[in-house]
N, C-alpha and C positions, 0 to 999 in steps of 0.2 A: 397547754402547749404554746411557745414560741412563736407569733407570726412573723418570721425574717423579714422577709421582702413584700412588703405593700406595694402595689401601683402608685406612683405618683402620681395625680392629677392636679393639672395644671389649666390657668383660665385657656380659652381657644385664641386669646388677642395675643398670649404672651409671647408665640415666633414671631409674629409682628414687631413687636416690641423691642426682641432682641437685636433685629438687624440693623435697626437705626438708633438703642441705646442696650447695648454691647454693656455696658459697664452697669447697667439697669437688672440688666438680665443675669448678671453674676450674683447683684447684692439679693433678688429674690429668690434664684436655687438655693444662695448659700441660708436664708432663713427656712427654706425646704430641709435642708440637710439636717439645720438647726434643732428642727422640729420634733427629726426623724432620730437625734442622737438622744432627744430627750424622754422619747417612748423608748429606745434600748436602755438607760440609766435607769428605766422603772422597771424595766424585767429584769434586768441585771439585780437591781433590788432585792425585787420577791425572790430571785434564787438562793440570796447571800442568806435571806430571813430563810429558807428552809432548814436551817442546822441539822440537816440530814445530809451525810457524807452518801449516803449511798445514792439515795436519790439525787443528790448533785451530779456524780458520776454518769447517773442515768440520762439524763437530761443533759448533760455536756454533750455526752456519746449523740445521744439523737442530735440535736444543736450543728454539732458540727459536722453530721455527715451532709444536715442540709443545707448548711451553710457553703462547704463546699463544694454542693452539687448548682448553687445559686452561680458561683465565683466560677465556677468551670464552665456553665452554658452560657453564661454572660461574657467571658473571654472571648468564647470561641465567637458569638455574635459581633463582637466588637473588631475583632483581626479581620473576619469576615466581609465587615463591611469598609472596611481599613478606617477606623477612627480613633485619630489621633487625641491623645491623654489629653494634650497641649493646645490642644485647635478645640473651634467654637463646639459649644454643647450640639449634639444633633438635635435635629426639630424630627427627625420620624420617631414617632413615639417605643416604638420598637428597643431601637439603639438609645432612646433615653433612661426608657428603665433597666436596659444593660448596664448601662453608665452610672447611672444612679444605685443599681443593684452592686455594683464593683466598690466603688467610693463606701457607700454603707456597711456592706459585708465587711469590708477590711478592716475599720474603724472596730466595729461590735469584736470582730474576734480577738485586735490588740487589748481592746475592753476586759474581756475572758480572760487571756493569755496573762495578761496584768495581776487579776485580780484570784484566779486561779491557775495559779504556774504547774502546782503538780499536778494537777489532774489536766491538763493543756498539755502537758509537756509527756504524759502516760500514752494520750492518742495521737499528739502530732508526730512523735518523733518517730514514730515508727513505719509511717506511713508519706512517702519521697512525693508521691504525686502532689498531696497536699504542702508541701514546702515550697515544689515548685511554685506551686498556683499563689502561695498569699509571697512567695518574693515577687513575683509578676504584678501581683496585687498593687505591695506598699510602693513597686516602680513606678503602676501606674498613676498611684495616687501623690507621689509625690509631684509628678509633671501635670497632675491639673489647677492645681495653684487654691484650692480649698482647705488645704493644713495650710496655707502660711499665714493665716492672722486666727485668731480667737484662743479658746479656751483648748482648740486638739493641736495645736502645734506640736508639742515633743511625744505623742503619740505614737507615731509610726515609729521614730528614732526609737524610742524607749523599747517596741514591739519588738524590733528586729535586735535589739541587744537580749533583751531577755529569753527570745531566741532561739540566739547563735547565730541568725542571720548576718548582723555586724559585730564585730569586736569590741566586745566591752570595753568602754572609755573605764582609765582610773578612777573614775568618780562614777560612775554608775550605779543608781538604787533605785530600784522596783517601787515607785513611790506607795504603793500598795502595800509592800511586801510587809512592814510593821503589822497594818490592819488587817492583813490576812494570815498573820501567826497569830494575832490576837483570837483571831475569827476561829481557828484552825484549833486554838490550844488555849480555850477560854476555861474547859472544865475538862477531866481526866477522862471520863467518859466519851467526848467527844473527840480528844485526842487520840483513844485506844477504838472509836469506830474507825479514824481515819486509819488506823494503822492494821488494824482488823480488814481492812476494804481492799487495801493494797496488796496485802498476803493473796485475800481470795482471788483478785485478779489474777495473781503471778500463779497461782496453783489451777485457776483455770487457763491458764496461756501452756502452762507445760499437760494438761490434760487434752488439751488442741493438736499439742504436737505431739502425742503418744497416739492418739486416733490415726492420726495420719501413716506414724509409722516408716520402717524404710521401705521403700523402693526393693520391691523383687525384680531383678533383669533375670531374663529367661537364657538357659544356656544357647549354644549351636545346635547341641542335638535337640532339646526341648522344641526347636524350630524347624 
């Protein structure tokens, strides 16, 4: 299983640090973040090496429900305590791993969403809450100033085109998207679990909604 969100732990001199080098204390979060994108690229890994469609599915499903249960209590802590995208990192350790937890989160699931569209695109789109929360997300993470140098720059951009969030620029391409047809459609077999997996879903979504059934409203006189 997936450890999302670790604690950050940080030396005790380091809010020291930050007030009187400000620009000290960015370049050491951002090798924190660094660090943190590099243990997601290795679990992202082991999932891609499952070549099991189904298990992927499974594992997305859990993935992101805790993903965005991470992104939804870390919002609401952050609003809470009004802290701002753009203004300095907070030193109560609290509101850092909100912050820290918001920044990461976002990052891992454009990761996902990139590399696995349809199966991203099976559970996001169906569910508004979760839209909300990662547009709030990539708002937030745009005004902390951590995508604008390195290797996640077109990230967010890329996330929210693939989507729907923003409008597809005319040049737009899932720079993934080659390596995950390949991935997707290497052997027949593996093709026909992917498409065998999809059926069962949709035959169990319409078995969901035959349990449920209509609605009996009781007449005047029944009352």
């Amino acid at each position: 299983m997936f450890k999302f969100c670790e604690r950050i732990n940080k030396e005790k001199c380091l809010n020291c640090v930050s007030e009187y080098f400000p620009e000290q204390h960015w370049s050491l979060d951002r090798k924190l973040f660094e660090t943190k994108r590099k243990d997601q690229m290795h679990a992202l890994k082991n999932m891609i090496e499952l070549n099991d469609i189904n298990q992927q599915y499974k594992i997305i499903d859990i993935m992101l429900k805790g993903l965005f249960k991470v992104l939804e209590d870390s919002k609401s802590i952050l609003i809470g305590a009004d802290v701002q995208a753009d203004g300095p990192l907070p030193h109560d350790e609290k509101l850092k791993d909100a912050y820290s937890h918001i920044v990461e989160n976002t990052a891992f699931f454009g990761d996902v969403a990139l590399r696995f569209p349809k199966i991203v695109h099976y559970y996001y789109d169906r569910n508004s809450n979760w839209n909300n929360l990662i547009r709030w997300g990539i708002s937030f993470c745009n005004q902390t100033g951590v995508f604008d140098e390195g290797p996640h720059t077109q990230l967010l951009n890329l996330m929210a085109q693939e989507l729907g969030i923003t409008e597809k620029s005319p040049d737009y391409k899932n720079p993934f998207k080659d390596e995950d047809d390949d991935f997707i459609e290497t052997t027949d077999a593996f093709r026909k679990a992917f498409k065998d997996e999809e059926k069962r879903r949709k035959k169990e979504d319409k078995r969901k909604e035959l349990r449920k059934g209509p609605r009996i409203s009781k007449t005047k006189s029944e009352l």
